[in-house]
C-alpha positions as CSV (number, residue, x, y, z in Angstrom):
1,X,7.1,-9.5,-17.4
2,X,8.2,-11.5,-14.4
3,X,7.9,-12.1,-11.3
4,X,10.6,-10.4,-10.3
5,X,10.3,-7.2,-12.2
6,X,6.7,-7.1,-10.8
7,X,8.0,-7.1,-7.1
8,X,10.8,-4.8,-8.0
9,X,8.1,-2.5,-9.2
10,X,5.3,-2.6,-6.5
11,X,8.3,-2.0,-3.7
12,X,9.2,1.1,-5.7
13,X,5.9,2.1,-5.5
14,X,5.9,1.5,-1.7
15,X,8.8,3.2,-1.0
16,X,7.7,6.5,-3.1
17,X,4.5,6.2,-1.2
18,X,6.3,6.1,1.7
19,X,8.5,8.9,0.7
20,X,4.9,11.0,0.8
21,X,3.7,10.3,3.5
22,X,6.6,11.4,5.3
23,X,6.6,14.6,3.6
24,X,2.8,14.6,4.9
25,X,4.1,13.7,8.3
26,X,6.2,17.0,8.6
27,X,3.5,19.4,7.0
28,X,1.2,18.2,9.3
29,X,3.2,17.7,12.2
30,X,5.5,20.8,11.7
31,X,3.4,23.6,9.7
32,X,0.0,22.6,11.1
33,X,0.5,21.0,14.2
34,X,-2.0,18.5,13.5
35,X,-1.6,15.8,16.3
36,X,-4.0,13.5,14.5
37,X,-3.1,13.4,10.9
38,X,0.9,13.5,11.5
39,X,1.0,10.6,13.4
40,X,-1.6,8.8,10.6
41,X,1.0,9.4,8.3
42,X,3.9,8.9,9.8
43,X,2.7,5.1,10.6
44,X,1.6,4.8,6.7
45,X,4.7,6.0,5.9
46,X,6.5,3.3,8.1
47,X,4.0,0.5,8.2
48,X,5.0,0.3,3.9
49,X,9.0,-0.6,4.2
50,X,8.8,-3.8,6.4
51,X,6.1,-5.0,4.0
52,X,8.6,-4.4,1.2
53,X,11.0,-5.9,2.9
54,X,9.0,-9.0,3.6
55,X,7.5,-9.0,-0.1
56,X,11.3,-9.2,-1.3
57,X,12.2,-11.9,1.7
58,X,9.2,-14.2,0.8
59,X,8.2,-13.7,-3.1
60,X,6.8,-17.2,-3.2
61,X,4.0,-16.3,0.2
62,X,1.6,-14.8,-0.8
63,X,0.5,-13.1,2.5
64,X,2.7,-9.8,1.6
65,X,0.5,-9.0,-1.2
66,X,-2.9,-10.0,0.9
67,X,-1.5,-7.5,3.3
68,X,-0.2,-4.9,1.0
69,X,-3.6,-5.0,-1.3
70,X,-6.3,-5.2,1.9
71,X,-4.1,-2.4,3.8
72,X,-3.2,-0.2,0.8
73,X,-7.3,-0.1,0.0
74,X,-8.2,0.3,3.3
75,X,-6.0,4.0,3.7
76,X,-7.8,4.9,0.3
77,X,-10.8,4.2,2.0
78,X,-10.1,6.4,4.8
79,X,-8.7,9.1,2.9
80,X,-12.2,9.3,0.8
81,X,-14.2,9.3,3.8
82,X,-12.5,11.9,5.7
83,X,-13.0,14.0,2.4
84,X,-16.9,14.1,3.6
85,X,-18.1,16.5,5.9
86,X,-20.2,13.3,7.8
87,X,-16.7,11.0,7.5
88,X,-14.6,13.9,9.2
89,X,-16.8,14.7,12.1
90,X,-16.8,10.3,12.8
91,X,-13.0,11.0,13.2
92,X,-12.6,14.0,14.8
93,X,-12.0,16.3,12.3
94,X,-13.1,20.0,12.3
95,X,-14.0,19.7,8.8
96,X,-13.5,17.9,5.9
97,X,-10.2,17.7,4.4
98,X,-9.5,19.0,0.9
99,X,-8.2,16.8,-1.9
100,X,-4.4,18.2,-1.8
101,X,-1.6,17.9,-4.3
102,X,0.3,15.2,-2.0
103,X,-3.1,12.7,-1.6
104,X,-3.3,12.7,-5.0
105,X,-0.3,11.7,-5.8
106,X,-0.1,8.9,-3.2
107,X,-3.6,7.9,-4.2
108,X,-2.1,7.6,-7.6
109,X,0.9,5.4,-6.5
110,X,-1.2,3.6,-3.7
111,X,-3.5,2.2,-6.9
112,X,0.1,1.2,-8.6
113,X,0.5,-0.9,-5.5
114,X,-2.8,-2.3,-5.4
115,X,-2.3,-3.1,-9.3
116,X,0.7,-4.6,-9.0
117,X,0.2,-6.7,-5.5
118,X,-2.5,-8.3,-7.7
119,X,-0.7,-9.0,-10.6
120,X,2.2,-10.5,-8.2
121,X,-0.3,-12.6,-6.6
122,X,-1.9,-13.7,-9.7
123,X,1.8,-15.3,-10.8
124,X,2.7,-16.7,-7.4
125,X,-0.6,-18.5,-7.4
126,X,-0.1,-19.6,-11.2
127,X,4.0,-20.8,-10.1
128,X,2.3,-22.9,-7.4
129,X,-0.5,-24.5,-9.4
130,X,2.4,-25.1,-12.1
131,X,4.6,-26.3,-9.6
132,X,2.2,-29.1,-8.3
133,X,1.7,-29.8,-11.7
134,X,4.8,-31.0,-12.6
135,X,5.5,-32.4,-9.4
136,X,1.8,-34.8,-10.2
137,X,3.3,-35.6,-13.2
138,X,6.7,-36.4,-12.6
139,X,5.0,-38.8,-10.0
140,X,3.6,-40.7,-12.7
């Protein structure tokens, strides 16, 4: 598979993640008038299309996926350690959250991301070292 496939791929992913977390957004917003996960969400939610977009601007950098990987395991971090009774009281949460049909699914997709960031990584890094490569021994 190429590059470009790959890239295609992990911004679907991003944008159905999105997609979830701005049906999360208006549960919690809206139904539960949460005021600390809706907002959480509704930054996720966001914070994934200008990475996409940049991912898609600048295949060849490979900051987008450093971001994208480092960010993307950082919310899965989050989201298991507000599952703990301990975890939930450090943020400010009544209680700990249960594991619902939506986190699942975006923990799901969110390790599609992670998955793919890294195998998009792994080629840009392998097009650069073949790139110098051939420019070494074009040189000679």
């Amino acid at each position: 598979m190429n590059k470009k496939s790959i890239i295609g791929i992990v911004v679907g992913l991003m944008i159905a993640t999105s997609t979830v977390y701005f049906v999360e957004t208006s549960e919690e917003l809206f139904e539960e008038q949460d005021m600390i996960k809706g907002p959480f969400f509704l930054v996720v939610a966001i914070s994934y299309i200008p990475i996409a977009i940049w991912m898609l601007k600048s295949p060849n950098s490979s900051a987008p996926y450093v971001v994208t990987i480092a960010g993307t395991i950082g919310i899965i971090a989050l989201y298991a350690v507000t599952r703990i009774d301990a975890g939930a009281m450090a943020f400010g949460l009544e209680h700990a959250g249960n594991i619902g049909h939506l986190g699942m699914v975006s923990k799901v997709v969110q390790v599609g991301i992670i998955i793919g960031s890294i195998w998009a990584l792994i080629q840009t890094k392998k097009e650069a070292w073949l790139q110098t490569e051939d420019t070494l021994d074009v040189r000679k």
